[in-house]
N, CA, C and O of each residue as an XYZ file, in Angstrom:
640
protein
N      -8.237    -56.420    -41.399
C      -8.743    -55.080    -41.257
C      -8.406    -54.518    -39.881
O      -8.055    -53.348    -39.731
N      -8.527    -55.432    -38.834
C      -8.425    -55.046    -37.566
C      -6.847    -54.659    -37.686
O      -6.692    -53.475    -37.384
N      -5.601    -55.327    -38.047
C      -4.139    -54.975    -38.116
C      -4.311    -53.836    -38.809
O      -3.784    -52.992    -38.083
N      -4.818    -53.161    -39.989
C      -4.771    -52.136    -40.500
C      -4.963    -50.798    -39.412
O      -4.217    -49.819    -39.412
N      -6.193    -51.006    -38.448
C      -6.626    -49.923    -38.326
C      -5.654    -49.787    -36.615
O      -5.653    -48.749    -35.955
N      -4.999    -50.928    -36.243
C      -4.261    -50.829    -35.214
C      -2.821    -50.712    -35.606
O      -1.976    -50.543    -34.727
N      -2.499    -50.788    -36.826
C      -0.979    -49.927    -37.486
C      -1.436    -48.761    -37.568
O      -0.575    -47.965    -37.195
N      -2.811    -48.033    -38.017
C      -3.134    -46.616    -37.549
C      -2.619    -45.860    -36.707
O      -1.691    -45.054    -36.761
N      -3.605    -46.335    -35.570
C      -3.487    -45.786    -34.573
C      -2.103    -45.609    -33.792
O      -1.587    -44.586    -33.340
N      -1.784    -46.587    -33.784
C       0.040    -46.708    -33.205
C       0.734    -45.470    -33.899
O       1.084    -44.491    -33.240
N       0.946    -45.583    -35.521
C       1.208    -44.355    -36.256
C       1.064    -42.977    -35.661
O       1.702    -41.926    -35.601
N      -0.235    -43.554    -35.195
C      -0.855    -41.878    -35.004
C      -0.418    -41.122    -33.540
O      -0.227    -39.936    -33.270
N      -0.363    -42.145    -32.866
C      -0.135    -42.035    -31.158
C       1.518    -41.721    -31.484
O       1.749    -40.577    -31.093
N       2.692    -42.322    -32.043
C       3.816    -42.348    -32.557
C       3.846    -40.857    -32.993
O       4.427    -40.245    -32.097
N       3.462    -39.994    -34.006
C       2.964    -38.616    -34.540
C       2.889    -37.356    -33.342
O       3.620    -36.427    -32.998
N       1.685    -37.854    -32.972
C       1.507    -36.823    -31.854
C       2.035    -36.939    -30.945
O       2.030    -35.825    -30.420
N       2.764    -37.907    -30.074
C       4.027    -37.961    -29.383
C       5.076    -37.019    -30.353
O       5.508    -36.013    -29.789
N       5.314    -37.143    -31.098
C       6.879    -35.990    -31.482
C       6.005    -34.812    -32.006
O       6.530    -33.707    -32.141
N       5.131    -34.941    -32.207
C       4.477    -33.438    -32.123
C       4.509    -33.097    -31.053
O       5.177    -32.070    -31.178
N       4.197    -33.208    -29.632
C       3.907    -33.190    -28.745
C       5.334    -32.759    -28.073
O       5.432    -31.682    -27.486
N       6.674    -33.861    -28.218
C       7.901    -33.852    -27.585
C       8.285    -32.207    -28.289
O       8.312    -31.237    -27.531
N       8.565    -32.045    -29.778
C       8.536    -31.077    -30.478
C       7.992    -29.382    -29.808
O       8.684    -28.404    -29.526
N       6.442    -29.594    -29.725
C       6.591    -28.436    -29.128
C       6.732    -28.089    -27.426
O       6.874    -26.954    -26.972
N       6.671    -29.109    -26.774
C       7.106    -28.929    -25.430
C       9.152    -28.531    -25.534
O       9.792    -27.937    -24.667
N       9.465    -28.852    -26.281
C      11.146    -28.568    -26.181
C      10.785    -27.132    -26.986
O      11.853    -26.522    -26.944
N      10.086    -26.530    -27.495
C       9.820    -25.080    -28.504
C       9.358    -24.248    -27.394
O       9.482    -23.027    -27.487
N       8.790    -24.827    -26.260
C       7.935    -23.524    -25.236
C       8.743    -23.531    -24.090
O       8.634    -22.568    -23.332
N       9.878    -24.820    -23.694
C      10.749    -24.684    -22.954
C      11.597    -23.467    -23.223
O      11.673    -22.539    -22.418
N      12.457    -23.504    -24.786
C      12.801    -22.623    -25.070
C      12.833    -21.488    -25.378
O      13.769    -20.732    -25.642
N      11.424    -21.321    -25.331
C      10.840    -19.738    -25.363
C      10.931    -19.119    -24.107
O      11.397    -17.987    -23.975
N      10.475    -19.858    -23.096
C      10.295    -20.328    -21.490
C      11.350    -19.502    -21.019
O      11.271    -18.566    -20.224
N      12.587    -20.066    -21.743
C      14.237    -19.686    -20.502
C      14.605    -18.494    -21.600
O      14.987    -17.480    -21.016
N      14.586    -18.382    -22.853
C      14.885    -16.672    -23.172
C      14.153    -15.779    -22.510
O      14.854    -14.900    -22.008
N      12.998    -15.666    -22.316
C      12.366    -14.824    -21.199
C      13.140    -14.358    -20.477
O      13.809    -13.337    -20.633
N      13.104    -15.327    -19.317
C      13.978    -15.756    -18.325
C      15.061    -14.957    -18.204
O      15.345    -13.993    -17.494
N      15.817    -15.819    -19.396
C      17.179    -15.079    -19.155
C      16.841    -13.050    -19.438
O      17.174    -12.270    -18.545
N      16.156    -12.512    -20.800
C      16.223    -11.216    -20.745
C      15.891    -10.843    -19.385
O      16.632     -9.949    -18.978
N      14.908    -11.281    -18.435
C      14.054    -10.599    -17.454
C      15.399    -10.751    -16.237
O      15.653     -9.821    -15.471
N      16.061    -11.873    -16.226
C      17.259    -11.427    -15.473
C      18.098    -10.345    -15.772
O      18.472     -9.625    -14.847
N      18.621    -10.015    -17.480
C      19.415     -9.448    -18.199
C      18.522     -8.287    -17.173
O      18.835     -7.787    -16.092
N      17.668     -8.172    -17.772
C      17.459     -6.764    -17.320
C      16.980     -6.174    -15.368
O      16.715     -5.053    -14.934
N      17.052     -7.441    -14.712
C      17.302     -7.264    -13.276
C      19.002     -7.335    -12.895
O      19.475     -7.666    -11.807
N      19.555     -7.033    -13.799
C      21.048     -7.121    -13.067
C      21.348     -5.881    -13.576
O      22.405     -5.364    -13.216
N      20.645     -5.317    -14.325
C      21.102     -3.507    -15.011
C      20.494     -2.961    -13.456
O      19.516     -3.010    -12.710
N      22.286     -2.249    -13.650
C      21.940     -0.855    -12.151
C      21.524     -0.418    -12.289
O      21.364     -0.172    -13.485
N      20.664      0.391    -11.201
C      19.777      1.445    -10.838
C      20.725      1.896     -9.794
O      21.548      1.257     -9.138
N      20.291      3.631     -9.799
C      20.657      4.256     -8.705
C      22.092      5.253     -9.114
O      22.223      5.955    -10.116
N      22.938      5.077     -8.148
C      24.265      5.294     -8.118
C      25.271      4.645     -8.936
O      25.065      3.593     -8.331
N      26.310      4.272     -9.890
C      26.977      3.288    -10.313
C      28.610      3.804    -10.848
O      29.202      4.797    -10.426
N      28.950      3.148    -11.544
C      30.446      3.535    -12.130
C      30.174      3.861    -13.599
O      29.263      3.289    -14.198
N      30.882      4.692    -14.132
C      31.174      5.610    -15.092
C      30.944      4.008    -16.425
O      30.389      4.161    -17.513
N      31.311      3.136    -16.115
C      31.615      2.254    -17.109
C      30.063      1.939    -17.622
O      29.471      2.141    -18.682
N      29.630      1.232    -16.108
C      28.090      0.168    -16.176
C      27.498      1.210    -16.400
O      26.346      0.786    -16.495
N      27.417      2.716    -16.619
C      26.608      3.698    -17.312
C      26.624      3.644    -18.738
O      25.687      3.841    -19.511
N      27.889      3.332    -19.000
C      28.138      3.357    -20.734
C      27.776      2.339    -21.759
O      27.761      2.280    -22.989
N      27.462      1.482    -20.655
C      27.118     -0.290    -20.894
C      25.425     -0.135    -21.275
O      24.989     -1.127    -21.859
N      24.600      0.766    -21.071
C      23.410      0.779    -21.311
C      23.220      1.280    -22.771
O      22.141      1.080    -23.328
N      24.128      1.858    -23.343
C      23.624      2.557    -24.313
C      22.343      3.609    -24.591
O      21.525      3.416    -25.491
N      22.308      4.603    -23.791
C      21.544      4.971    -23.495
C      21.798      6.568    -24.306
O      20.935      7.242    -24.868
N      23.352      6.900    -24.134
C      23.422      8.397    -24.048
C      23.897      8.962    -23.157
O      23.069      9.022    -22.248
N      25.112      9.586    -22.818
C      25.090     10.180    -21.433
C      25.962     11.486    -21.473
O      27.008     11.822    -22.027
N      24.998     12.101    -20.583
C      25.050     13.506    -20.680
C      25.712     14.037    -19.300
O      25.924     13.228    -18.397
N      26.023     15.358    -19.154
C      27.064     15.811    -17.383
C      26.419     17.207    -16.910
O      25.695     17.903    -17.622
N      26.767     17.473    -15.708
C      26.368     18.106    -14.819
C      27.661     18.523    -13.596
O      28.360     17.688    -13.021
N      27.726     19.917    -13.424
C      28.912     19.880    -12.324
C      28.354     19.791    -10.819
O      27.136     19.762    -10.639
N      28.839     19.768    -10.235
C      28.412     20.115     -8.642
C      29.402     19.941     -7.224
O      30.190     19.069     -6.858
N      29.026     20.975     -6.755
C      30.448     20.985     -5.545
C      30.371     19.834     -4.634
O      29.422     19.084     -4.402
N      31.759     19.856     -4.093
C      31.921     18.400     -2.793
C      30.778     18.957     -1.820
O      29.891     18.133     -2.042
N      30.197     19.944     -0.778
C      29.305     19.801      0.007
C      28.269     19.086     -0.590
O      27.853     18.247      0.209
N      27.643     19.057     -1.709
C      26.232     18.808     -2.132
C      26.012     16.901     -2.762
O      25.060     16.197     -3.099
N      27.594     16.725     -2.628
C      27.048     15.689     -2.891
C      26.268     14.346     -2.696
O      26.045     13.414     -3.469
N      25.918     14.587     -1.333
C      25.498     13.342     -0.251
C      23.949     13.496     -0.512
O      23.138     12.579     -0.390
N      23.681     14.688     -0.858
C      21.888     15.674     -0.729
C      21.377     15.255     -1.843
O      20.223     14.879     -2.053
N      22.663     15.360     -2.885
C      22.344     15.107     -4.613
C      21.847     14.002     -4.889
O      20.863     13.742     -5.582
N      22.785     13.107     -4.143
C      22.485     11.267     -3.998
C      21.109     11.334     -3.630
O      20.359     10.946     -4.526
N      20.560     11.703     -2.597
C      19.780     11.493     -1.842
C      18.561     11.519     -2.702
O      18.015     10.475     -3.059
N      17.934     13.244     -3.189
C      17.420     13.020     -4.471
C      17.326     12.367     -6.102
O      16.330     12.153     -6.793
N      18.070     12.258     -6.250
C      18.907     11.667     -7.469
C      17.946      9.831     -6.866
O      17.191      9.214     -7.618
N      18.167      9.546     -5.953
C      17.273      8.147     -5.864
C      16.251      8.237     -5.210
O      15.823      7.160     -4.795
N      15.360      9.636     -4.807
C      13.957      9.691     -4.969
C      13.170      9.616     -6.296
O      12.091      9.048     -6.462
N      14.043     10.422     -7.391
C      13.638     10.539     -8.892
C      13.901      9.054     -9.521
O      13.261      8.439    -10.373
N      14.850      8.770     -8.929
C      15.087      7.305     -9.697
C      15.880      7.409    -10.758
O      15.738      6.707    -11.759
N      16.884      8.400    -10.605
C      17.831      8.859    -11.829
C      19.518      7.801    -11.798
O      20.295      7.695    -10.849
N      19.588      7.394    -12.689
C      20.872      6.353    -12.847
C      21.998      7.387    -13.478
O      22.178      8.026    -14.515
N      22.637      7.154    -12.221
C      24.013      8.461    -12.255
C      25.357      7.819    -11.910
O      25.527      6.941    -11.064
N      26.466      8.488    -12.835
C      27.795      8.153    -11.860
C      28.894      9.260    -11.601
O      29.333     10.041    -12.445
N      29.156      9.198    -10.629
C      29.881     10.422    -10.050
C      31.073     10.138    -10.603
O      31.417      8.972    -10.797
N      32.140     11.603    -11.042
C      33.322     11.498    -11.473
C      34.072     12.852    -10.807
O      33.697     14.017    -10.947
N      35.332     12.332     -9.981
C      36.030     13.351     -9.529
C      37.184     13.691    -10.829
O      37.834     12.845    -11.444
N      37.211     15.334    -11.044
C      38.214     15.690    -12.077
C      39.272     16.369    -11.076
O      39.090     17.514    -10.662
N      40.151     15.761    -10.789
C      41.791     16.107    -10.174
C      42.196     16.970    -10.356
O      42.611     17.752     -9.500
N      42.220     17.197    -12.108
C      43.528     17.863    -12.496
C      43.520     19.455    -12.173
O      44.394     20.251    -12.514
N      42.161     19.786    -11.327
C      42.072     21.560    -11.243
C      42.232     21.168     -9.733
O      42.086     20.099     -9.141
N      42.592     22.452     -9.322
C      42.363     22.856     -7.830
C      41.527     23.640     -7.628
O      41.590     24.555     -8.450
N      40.397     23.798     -6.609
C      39.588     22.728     -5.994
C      39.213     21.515     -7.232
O      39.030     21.786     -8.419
N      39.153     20.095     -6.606
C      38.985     18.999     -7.864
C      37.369     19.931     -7.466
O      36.944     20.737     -6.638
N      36.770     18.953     -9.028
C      35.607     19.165     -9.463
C      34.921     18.172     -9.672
O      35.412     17.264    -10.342
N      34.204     18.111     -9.396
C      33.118     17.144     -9.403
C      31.744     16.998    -10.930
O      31.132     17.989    -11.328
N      31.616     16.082    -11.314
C      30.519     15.720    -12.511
C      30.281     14.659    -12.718
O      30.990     13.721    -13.084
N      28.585     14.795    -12.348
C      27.473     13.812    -12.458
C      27.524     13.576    -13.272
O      27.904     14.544    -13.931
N      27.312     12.448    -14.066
C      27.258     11.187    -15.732
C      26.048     10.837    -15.593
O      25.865      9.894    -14.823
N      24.862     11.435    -16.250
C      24.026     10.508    -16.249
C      23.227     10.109    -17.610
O      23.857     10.233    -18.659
N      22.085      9.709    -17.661
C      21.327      8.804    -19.069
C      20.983     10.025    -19.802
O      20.722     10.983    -19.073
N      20.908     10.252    -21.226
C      20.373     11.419    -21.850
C      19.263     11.708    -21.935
O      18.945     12.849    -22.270
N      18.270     10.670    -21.630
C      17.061     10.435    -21.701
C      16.381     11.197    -20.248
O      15.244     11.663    -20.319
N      17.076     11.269    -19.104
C      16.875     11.067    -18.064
C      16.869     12.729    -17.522
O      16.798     13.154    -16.369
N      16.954     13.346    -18.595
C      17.358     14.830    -18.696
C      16.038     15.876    -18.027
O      16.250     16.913    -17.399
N      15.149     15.505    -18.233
C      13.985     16.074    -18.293
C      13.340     16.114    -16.385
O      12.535     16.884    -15.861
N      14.313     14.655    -15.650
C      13.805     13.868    -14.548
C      14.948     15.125    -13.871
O      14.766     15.971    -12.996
N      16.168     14.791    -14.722
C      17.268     15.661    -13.621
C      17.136     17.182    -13.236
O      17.545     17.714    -12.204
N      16.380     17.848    -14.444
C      16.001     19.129    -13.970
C      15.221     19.531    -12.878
O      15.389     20.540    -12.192
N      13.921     18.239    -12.708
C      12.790     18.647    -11.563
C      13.164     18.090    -10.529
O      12.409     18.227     -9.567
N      14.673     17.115    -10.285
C      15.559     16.854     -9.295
C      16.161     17.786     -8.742
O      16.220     17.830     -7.514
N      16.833     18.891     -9.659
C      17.717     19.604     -9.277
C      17.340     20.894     -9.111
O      18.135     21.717     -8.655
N      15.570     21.354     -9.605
C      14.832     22.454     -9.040
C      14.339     21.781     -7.542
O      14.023     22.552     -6.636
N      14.298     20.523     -7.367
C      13.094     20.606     -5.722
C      14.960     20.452     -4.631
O      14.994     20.714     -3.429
N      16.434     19.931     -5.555
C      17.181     20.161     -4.709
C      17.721     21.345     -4.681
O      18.122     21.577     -3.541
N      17.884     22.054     -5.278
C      18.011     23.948     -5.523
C      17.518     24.413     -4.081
O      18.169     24.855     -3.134
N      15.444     24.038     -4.301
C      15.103     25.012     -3.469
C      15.027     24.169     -1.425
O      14.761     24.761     -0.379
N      15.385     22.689     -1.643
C      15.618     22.487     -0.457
C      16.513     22.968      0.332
O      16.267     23.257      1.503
N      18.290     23.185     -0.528
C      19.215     23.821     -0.170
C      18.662     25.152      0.177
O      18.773     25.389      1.380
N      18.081     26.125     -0.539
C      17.780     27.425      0.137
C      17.392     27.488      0.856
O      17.869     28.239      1.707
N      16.194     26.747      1.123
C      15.283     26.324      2.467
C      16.272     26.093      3.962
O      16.156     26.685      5.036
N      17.194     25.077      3.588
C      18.341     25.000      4.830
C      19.185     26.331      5.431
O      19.324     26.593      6.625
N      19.724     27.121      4.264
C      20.235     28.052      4.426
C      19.364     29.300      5.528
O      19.963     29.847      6.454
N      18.046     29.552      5.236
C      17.469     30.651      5.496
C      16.537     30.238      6.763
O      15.759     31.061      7.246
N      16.687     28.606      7.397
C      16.051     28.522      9.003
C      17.120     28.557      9.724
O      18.168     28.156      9.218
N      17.107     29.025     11.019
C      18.148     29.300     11.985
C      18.712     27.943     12.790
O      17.858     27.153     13.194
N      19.930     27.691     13.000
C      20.518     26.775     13.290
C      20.000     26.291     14.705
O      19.925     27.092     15.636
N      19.648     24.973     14.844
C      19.227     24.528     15.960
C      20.431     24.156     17.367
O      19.873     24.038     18.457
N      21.104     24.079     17.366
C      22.557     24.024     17.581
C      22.776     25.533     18.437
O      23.089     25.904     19.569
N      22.469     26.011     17.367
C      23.177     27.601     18.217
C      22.157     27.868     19.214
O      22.472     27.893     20.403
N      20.743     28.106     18.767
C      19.355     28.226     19.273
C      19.857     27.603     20.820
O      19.789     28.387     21.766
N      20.276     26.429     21.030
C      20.306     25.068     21.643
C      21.323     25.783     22.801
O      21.098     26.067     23.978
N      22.133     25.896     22.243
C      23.432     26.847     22.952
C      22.949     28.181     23.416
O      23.741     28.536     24.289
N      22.188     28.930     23.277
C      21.746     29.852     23.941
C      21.098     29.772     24.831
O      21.147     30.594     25.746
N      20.055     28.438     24.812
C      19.304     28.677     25.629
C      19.663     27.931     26.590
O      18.989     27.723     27.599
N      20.983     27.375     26.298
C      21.853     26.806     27.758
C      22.517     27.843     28.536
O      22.604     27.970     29.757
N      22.973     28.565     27.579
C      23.679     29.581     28.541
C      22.380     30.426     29.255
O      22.522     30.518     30.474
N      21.558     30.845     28.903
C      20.492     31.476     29.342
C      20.086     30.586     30.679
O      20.031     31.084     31.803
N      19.824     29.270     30.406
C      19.756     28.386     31.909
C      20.365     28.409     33.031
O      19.921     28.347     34.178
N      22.310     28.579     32.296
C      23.256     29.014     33.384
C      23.264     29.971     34.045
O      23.870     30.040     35.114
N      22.426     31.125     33.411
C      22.765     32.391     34.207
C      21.770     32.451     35.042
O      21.942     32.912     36.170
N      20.323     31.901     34.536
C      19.410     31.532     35.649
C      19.949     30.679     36.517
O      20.371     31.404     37.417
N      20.220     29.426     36.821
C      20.333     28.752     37.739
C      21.676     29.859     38.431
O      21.389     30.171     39.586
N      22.682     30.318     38.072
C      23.602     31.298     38.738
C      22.807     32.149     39.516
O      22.971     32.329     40.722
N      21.921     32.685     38.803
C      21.055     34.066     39.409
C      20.451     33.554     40.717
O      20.596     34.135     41.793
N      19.686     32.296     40.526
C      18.623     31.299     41.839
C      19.805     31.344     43.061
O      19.595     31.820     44.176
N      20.623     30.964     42.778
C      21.899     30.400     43.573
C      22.068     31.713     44.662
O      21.875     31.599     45.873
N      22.371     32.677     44.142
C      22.707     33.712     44.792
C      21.637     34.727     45.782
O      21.882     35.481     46.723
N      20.583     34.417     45.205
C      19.558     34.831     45.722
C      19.106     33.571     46.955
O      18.812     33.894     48.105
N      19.116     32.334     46.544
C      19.114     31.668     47.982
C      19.961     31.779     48.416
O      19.864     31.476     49.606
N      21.039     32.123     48.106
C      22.595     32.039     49.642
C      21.988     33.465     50.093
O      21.506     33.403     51.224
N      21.914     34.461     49.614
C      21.039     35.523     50.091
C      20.319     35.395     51.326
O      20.597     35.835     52.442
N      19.366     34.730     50.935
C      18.371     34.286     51.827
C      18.413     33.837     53.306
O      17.760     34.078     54.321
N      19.898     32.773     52.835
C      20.192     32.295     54.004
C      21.146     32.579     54.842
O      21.694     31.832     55.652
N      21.342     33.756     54.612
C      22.600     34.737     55.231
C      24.231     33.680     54.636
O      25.078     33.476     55.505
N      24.344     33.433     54.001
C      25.516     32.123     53.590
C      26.806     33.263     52.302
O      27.916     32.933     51.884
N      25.856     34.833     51.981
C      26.770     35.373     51.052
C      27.455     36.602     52.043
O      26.931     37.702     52.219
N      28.647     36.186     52.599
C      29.287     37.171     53.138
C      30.306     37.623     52.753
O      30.828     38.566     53.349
């Protein structure tokens, strides 16, 4: 009786060992597909990219023109919104032309991008250049310190 119930147990310990091996190799493998999507999807660009790794998302992609000055400003917003774009120069006209590629989805993000960059550009346009400001009020210094000058040689009998 005692051999009976210790071929049991062995059986049983034997069992739940490959039950055991079984699903530890089932949660490993659940484990690293994760894994791998959650990489898959940390190696998808954000931001700025090439015309291609845009097309690679399947997403949809829709265009936009915009001139060579604006494009550094465009960038700039374009990755405050968090909009995944790729720039394409078209050659074949004179002046080339320029068009943004971006997600179709992303349409809704690019408009309230391109109203707060609209009205920043106006904003630049209509304050007065610091530069020039800057330059005036140098020359304005020169003619003072000229003016001081002459009035102390004045002074000191030195303008004859």
């Amino acid at each position: 009786m005692q051999d009976e119930v210790n071929e049991k147990v062995v059986a049983i310990s034997i069992k739940t060992t490959k039950l055991t091996a079984e699903l530890l190799q089932k949660a490993t493998k659940l484990l690293l597909s994760q894994m791998k999507k959650q990489k898959d999807k940390a190696m998808q660009p954000h931001g700025k990219q090439t015309l291609r790794q845009l097309m690679k998302q399947n997403t949809g992609v829709s265009n936009i023109e915009i001139t060579d000055e604006n494009i550094k400003a465009f960038e700039h917003t374009a990755k405050k919104y968090g909009i995944d774009f790729a720039l394409k120069k078209d050659a074949t006209e004179t002046p080339p032309r320029y068009l943004v590629f971006f997600k179709g989805h992303d349409a809704d993000v690019l408009t309230a991008a391109f109203k707060e960059f609209s009205a920043k550009k106006l904003t630049q346009e209509h304050k007065p250049s610091i530069r020039k400001a800057l330059s005036a009020f140098k020359e304005a210094a020169k003619q003072l310190n000229q003016s001081r000058q002459k009035v102390k040689n004045k002074d000191r009998g030195l303008d004859r």
